[in-house]
N, C-alpha and C positions, 0 to 999 in steps of 0.2 A: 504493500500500500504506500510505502514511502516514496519509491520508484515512482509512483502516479502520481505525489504531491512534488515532483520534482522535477517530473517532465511536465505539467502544468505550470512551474513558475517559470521551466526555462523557455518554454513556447511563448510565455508572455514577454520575455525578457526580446525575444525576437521578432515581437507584431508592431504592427506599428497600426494599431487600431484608429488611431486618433484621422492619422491621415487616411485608409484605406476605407474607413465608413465617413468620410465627411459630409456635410446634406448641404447643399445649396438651394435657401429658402425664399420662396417668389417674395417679389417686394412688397404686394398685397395677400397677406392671408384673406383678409376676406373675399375676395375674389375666389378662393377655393371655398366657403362655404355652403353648406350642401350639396355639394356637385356628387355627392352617393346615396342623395336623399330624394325618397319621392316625397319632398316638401310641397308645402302651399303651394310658391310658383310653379311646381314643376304639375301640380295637379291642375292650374289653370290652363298651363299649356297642351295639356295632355285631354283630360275631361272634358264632358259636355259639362252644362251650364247646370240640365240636371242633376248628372254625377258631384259637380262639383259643390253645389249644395249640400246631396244629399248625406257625403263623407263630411263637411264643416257643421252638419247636424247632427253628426252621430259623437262627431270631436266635442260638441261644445253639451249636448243636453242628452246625448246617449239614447238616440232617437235608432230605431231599427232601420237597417238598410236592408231595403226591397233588393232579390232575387235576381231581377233582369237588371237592376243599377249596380248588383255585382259585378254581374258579367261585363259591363262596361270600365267599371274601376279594374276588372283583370286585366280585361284588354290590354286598356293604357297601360296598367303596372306593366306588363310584358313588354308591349310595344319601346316604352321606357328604358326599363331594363338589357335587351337585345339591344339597343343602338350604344350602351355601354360594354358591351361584349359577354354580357350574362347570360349560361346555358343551364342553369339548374334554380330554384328555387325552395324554397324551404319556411317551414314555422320553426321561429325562432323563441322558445322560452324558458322559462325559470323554474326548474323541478328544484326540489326540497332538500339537493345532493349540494348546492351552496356554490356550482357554475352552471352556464347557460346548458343549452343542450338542441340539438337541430339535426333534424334529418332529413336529407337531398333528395330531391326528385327531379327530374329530368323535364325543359319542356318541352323535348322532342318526342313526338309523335306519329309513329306510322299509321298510314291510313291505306295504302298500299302496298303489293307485294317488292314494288321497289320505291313507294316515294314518301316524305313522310314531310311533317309541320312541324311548327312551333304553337303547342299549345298551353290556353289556361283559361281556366271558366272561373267565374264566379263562387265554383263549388269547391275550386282547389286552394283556393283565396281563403273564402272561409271556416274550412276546415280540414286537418289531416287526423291521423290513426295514427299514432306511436303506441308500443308495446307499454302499457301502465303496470304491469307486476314488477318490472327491474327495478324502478324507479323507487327511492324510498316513499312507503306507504302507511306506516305505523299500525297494519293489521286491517287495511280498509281491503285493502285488494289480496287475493289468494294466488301463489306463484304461478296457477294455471288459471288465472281471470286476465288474460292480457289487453284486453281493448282499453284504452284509452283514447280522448278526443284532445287533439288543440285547437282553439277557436280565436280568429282572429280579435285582435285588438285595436281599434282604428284610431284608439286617440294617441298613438304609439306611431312614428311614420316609419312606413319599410324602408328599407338602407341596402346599399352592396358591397359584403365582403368578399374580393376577392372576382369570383364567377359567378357568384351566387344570390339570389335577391333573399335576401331576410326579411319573415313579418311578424313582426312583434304578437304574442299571441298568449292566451293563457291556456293553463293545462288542467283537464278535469279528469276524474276517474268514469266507468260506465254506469255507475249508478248515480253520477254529477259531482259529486264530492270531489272539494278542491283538494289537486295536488302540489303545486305551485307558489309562489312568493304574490303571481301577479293578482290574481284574482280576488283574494281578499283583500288588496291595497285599493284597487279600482271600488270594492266594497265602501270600503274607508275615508275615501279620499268624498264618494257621491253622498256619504251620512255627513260628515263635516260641514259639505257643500250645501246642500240642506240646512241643518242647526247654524251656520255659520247667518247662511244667507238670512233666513227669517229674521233674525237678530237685526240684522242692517236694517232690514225692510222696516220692521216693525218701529225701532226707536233713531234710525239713527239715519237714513238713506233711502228711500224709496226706490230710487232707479237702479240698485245693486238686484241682480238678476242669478248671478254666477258668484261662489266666493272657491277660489283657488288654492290651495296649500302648495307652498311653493317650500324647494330644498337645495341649498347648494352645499354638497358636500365637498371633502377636503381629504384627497388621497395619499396617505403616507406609504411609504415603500421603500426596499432596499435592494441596491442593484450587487452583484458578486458575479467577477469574470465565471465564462463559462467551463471553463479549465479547469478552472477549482472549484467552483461547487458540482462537479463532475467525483472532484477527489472526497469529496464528503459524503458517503454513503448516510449518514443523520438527515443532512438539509436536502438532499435526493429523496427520499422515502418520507421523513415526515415536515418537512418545511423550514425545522429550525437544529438547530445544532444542539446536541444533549449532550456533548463534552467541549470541553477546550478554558483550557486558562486563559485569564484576563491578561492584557498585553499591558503593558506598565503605562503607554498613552491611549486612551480611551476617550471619552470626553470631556475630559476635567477640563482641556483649556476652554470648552467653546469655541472653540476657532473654525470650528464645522459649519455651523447652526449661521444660515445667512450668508456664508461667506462665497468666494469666488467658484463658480459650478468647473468641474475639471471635464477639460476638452472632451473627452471620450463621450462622458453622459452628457453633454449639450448637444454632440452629435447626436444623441438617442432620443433626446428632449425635442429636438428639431423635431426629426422624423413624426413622433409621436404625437407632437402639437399640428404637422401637415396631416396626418392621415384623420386624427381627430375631426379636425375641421372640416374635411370633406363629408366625413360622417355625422355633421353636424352638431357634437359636443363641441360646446363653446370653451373651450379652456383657456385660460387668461392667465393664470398665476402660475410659477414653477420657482424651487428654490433648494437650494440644501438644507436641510433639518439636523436638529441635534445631535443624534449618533452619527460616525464615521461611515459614507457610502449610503446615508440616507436622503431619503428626497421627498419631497413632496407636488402634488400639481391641483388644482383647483379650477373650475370654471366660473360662466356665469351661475346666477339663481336660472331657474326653471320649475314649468307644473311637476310636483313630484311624481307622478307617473314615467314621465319623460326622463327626468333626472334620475331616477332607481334605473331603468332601462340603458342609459348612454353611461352609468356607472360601470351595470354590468359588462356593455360594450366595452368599455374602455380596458379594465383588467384583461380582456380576451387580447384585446388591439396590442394592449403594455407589452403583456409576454411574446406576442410575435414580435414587437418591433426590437425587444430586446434582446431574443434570439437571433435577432439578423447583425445585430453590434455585437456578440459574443457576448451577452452578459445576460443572466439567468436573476429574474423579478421573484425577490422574496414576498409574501403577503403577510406571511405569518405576524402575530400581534407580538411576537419577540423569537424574533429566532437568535439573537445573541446576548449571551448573559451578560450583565455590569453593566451595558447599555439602553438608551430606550429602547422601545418597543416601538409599533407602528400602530396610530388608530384609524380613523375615519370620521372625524366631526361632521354632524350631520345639521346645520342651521335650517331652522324650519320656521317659516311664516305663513300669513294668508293674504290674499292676493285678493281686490273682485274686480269685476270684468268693467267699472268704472276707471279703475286704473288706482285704488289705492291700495297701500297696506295696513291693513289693520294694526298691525302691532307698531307704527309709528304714530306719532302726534300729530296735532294738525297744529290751524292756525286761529284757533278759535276753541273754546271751552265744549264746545259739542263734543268734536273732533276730539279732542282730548279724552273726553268721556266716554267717548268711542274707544279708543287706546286704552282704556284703562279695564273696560268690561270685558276685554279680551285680554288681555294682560292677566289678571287678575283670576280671572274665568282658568285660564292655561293654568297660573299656579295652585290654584283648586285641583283639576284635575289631576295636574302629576303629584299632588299630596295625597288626592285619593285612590290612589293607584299606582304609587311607587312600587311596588314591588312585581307589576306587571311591565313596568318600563323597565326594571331592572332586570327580568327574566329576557327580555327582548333583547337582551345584549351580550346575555350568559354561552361562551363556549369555551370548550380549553385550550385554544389558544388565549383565550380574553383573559382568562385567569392566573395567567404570567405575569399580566401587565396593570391588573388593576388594584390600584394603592397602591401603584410603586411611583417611583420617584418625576414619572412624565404622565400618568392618566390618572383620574378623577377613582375615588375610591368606590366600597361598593354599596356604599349608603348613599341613597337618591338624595341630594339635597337641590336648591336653589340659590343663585349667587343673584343681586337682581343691581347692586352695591349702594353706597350708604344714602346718596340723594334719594333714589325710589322707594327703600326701605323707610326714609323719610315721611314720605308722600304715603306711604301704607299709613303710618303710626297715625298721621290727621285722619285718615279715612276711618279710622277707624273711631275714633270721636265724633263720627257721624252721627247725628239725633235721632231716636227710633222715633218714627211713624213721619208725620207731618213736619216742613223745615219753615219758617217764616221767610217771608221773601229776603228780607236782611242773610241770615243764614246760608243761603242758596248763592245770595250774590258773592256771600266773606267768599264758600267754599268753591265759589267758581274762579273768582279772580286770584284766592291766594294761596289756595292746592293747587286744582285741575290747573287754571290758566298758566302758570308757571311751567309744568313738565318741559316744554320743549329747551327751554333754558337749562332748566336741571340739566337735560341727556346733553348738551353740548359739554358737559364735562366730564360723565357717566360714561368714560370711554374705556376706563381700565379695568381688567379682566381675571377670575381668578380661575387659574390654571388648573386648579385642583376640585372645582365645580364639576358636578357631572351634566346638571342641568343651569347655564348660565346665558341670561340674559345680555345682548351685546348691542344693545341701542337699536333695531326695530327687527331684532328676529330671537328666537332660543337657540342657543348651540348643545345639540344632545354630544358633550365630548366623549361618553362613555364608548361609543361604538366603534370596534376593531378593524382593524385593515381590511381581512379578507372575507367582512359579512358582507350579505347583502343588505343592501340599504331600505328592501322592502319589509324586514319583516321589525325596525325598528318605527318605520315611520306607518307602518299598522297598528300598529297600538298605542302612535302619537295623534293620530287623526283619531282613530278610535275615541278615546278616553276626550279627546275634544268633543267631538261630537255630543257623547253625551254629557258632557258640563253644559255646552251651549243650550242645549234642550232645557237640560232640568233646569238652568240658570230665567231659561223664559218663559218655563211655567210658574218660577218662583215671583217672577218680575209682574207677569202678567194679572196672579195670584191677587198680590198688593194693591196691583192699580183696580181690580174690580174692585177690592174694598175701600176706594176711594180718592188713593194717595197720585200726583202726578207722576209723568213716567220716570222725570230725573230721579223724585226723589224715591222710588222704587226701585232705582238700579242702586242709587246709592247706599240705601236701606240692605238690600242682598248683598252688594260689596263689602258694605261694612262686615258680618257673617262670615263673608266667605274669606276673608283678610285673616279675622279671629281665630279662624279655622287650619289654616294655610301657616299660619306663621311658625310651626315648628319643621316645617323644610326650607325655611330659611336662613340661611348661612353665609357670613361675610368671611371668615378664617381660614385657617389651611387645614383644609379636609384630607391632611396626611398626616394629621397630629392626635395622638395616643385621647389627648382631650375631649375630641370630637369625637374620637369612639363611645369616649363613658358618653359626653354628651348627649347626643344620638341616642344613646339606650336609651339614657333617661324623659327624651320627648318621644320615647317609644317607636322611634326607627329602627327598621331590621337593616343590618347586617350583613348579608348572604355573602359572605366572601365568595364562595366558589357554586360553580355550574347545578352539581346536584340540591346544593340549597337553595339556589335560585327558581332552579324547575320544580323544584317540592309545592312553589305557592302557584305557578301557574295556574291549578282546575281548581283554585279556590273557589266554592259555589259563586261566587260576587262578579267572580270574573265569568265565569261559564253565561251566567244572566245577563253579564252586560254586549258580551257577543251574541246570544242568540235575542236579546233585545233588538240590538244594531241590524241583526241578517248579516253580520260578518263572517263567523261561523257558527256549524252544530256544536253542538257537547261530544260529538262523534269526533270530528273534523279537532277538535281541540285536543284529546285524549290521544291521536293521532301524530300529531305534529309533537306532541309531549314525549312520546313513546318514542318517535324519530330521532328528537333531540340526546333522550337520554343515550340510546343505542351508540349516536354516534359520539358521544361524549367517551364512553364504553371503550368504542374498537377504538377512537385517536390515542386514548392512553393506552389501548393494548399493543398497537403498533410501535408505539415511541418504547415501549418498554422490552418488546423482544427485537429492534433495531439496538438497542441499547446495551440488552444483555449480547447479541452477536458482537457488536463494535469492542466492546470490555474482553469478551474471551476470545474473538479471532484476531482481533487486532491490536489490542493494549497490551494484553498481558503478555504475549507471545514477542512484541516489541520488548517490554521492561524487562523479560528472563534473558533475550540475546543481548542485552547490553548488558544488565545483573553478571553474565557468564565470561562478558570479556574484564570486568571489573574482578571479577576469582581469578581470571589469567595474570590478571595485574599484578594483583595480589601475590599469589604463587612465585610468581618470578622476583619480586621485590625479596619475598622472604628466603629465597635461595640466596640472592645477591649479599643480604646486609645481616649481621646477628642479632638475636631476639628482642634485647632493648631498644634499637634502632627500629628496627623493621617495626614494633608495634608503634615506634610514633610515625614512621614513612608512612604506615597504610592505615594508618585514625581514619582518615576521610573514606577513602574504600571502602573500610571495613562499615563507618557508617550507614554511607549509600547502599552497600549489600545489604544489610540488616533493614533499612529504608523501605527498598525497593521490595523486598521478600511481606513484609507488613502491610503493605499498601496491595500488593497484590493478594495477598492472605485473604484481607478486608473486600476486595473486588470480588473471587471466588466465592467467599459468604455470601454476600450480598446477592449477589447474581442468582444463587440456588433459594433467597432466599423470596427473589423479586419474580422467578417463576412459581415460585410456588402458590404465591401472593396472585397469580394473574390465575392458575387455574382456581384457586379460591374464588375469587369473584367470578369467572366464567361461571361457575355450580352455583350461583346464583338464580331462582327461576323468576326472579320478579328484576324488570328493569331499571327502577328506582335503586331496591337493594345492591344491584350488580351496578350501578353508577357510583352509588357511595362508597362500596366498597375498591372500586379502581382509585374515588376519589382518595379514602382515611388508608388503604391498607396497600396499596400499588405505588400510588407515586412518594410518600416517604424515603423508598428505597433509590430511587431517582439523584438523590442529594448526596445519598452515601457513596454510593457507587461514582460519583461525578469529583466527587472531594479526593477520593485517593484519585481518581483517573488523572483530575488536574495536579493532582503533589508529582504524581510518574512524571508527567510534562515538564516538570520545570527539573527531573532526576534524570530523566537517560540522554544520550546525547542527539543533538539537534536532526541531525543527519541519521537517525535511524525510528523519530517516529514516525507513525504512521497517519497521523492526522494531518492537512492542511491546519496551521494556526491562525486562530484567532488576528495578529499582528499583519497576517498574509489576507486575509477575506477580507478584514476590512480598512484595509488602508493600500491594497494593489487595486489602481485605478487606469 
């Protein structure tokens, strides 16, 4: 194995990547975008008048596309597609496995013995047949029930990868039940839009028709020549590295985080931002991040449907473009010890089709009051259901990284900082029932009217917030590099949705009994303030304080995966999905079951990758060095007489003894961490066998890693067998 991590550095030593991948980028990107997208324009140029309608109906209010106007939207998509040089076509969606997944079909069609077309109807548009038993299914589907359907998605626009036309599409099983990311978000996103909408209508905008929940997330990731992470059978097989000592420079200086992007990954960054664009993700931001060889890239805001969808494109996009610059895209939420990790910030607002944002202030005390009943409404909700937004984030990669030194810990709080917090403590000296005009005016001009002035300096951010406020959106920071971004922001429209409702029955409630409308929103605000105000947190949510704290305003905890999905099918929550029409209690118990499993086989795989790397490759490394150190020895003690020779060979003598211990300790371990794995396998219930991967499997993970790293820094450089740490992330 050393031989591999040696001919890996020297192949590097002789590329000259920088120049051999360099990208020469047009002077206008925006002139590439969309050019892969059957966009807006591209459906004007393309569609009838009816077509083209009938798809910006189905986009905006989710209206059913008639049959024969399929088959015209085929047409075009074909016609479209073929002048791009597209010979196959495909539904493109999100099964429950955590990447996209697409199956090809061909438009070519024979229609005779020797001649054949280019076809595509309406029916291949809107639907195909994929095999649903492979798929993770959490016991809905039986390994001989195969039929499954995907059904297109039109508020989603089809794209070309490659030869291929892609249509965004969701995935159901054959008795309907969702199997997919997308379908219960489209659920989510339309209950929000709703509850959201009325709100406006009712007290605050009449001509708000549409209210949008918008998402721009924020992709962290690490790039490692493909050479070496070739040499690391760990970051191969399970994404992140389970041995390797810490290199003496790490990131203590900061000199990473913002600094100069090194030539090779700007060439990758090029590419990446061209191919992007054509594909229609707007990406606008890219920089170095914290750890050594990490990066980040970010777009515009967008409808979150779109932005969940052009995330998961993009990951797919990342790793090709990165294979083609020799460098292999880590996602993992930490694949390198001592350093950060990688997350996914996921900012989320609401949007209506007037063009404002709700969660900013206006210009006038309405407006504001407007901001504040969604503000305030939002922190309601993730109070009353923290532990369903916490389960939304839960998997074991997440649980490397959270409450460590770069991600928000696993106690849901809110950051909102101290002017807003402010702004709550008046509202909350709100007058119950009836306010005198006096009153109404103090609390208009010298709370609400003020906000926009407060957030002009309400700009600083606490890093260690899982849910933080950033002047007119929430940033969910908890969420991991390689999730998908739909099944966070389902149970963030979700749990809005219903605040917004109950929030307007409660509003509504008051004013039949007499009170005007402000002073019924302000009456429920005040409440809801009273309520809310124990997930609110200005401090460092990494401090032992905030733990006791936390308990003591009776926040849970859930450090890790299995405690997290423990409160998932809390009755409260099962009601509030089958309230919504989000999901069954079927569909929910499924998706639980899914989770757990894979929680399951991730530690089962990282742990007999583990135990093979420790007994085929560590220890077998440490005994041929241990052996030429006895030759040492041996010949020293021939050479000099006994008093001598035992001060000559102290260190030898040490190091053997060293090496012999450390590897003693590896051997235990290892017999003790399978035995550990077949114990939780004999587990018949999925919970039990999570928790027991979790409390009883990965313990040995540390042990075995502690001596592996002591050998590393004891045998010599040149005979082990790992790619190091010093080499992954600092060879660029």
């Amino acid at each position: 194995m050393s031989n591999v991590r040696f001919k890996a550095l020297e192949l590097l030593s002789q590329k000259d990547y920088r120049k051999e991948n360099a990208v020469e980028v047009p002077s206008k990107l925006s002139e590439l975008f969309c050019e892969k997208v059957f966009s807006e324009e591209t459906m004007r140029e393309y569609l009838t008048k009816e077509a083209f309608t009938s798809i910006q109906d189905a986009i905006k209010w989710g209206t059913k596309i008639q049959r024969d106007v399929a088959d015209q939207i085929a047409v075009a998509m074909k016609d479209w597609s073929l002048s791009k040089g597209v010979t196959h076509y495909t539904h493109w969606f999100q099964p429950l496995t955590g990447s996209t997944a697409e199956k090809h079909d061909s438009f070519f069609t024979p229609f005779e013995s020797d001649r054949a077309i280019e076809r595509f109807s309406g029916g291949m548009l809107i639907q195909q047949e994929p095999d649903a038993s492979s798929f993770p299914n959490g016991g809905i589907r039986n390994t001989f029930e195969a039929r499954g359907y995907t059904a297109w998605d039109p508020t989603s626009p089809a794209f070309i990868m490659g030869t291929t036309l892609c249509i965004p599409s969701i995935f159901i099983s054959y008795t309907g039940e969702t199997l997919d990311y997308k379908a219960p978000l489209l659920r989510a996103l339309h209950a929000v839009d709703q509850a959201a909408t009325d709100i406006c209508k009712s007290y605050f905008d009449k001509n708000v028709t549409k209210v949008s929940p918008t998402l721009g997330w924020e992709q962290e990731y690490f790039l490692v020549d493909s050479a070496l992470y070739q040499s690391r059978p760990d970051l191969v097989i399970t994404g992140r590295t389970l041995l390797g000592h810490s290199p003496a420079k790490g990131q203590q200086l900061d000199d990473h985080y913002f600094g100069s992007i090194p030539t090779r990954v700007m060439n990758f960054m090029k590419e990446l931002e061209i191919r992007s664009i054509e594909l229609g993700i707007p990406v606008t931001t890219r920089h170095n991040e914290v750890a050594p060889n990490q990066f980040e890239l970010a777009p515009m805001f967008e409808e979150v449907n779109v932005a969940v969808d052009h995330n998961s494109l993009l990951m797919d996009l990342m790793a090709r473009v990165a294979h083609k610059h020799h460098f292999h895209i880590l996602f993992h939420e930490k694949p390198f010890a001592g350093v950060n990790g990688s997350g996914k910030h996921n900012n989320w607002s609401l949007a209506t089709d007037t063009g404002e944002n709700l969660l900013s202030p206006g210009k006038n005390p309405k407006k504001n009051l407007q901001f504040l009943t969604f503000f305030v409404n939002t922190l309601k909700a993730v109070h009353d259901y923290a532990d369903l937004l916490r389960g939304s984030i839960a998997s074991a990669g997440n649980d490397h990284r959270l409450g460590a030194n770069e991600a928000p810990p696993a106690i849901i709080s809110a950051f909102i900082g101290s002017q807003l917090f402010g702004v709550l403590e008046e509202l909350e000296k709100v007058k119950d029932g009836k306010m005198s005009p006096e009153e109404k005016t103090d609390l208009k001009l010298n709370v609400v009217g003020k906000i926009p002035n407060i957030l002009l300096d309400n700009t600083d951010r606490n890093r260690t917030s899982p849910f933080a406020f950033t002047g007119n959106k929430f940033e969910i920071r908890a969420v991991g590099s390689s999730a998908n971004c739909a099944e966070v922001m389902t149970v963030m429209n979700t749990i809005a949705a219903k605040q917004f409702k109950t929030f307007k029955l409660e509003v509504d409630a008051l004013v039949d009994k007499g009170l005007k409308k402000d002073e019924a929103i302000f009456n429920v605000l005040r409440e809801y303030i009273k309520v809310s105000k124990s997930i609110l947190f200005e401090g460092d949510g990494y401090s032992e304080e905030w733990a006791i704290e936390a308990a003591k305003r009776g926040l849970n905890n859930l450090r890790t995966t299995p405690e997290a999905l423990s409160h998932e099918l809390d009755p409260k929550f099962i009601a509030l999905y089958e309230e919504l029409g989000i999901y069954t209690e079927r569909e929910l118990e499924a998706r639980n079951e899914i989770k757990l499993e894979k929680y399951s086989t991730t530690i089962a795989i990282e742990a007999r990758v583990l135990a093979d790397i420790a007994r085929n490759h560590i220890i077998p490394s440490a005994l041929k060095y241990q052996n030429r150190l006895i030759e040492n020895v041996k010949g020293i003690k021939e050479i000099f007489e006994n008093e001598e020779f035992k001060v000559l060979a102290k260190e030898q003598m040490s190091l053997i003894r060293g090496i012999s211990e450390h590897v003693g300790i590896i051997k235990v371990e290892v017999e003790n961490l399978l035995n550990a794995i077949a114990a939780a396998k004999d587990k018949n219930d999925s919970r039990k066998m999570a928790e027991s991967f979790c409390n009883d499997v990965i313990p040995f993970f540390e042990k075995i890693r502690n001596s592996s790293d002591q050998l590393e820094m004891m045998v010599d450089d040149e005979l082990w067998p790992l790619t190091k740490y010093r080499e992954l992330l600092f060879t660029r």
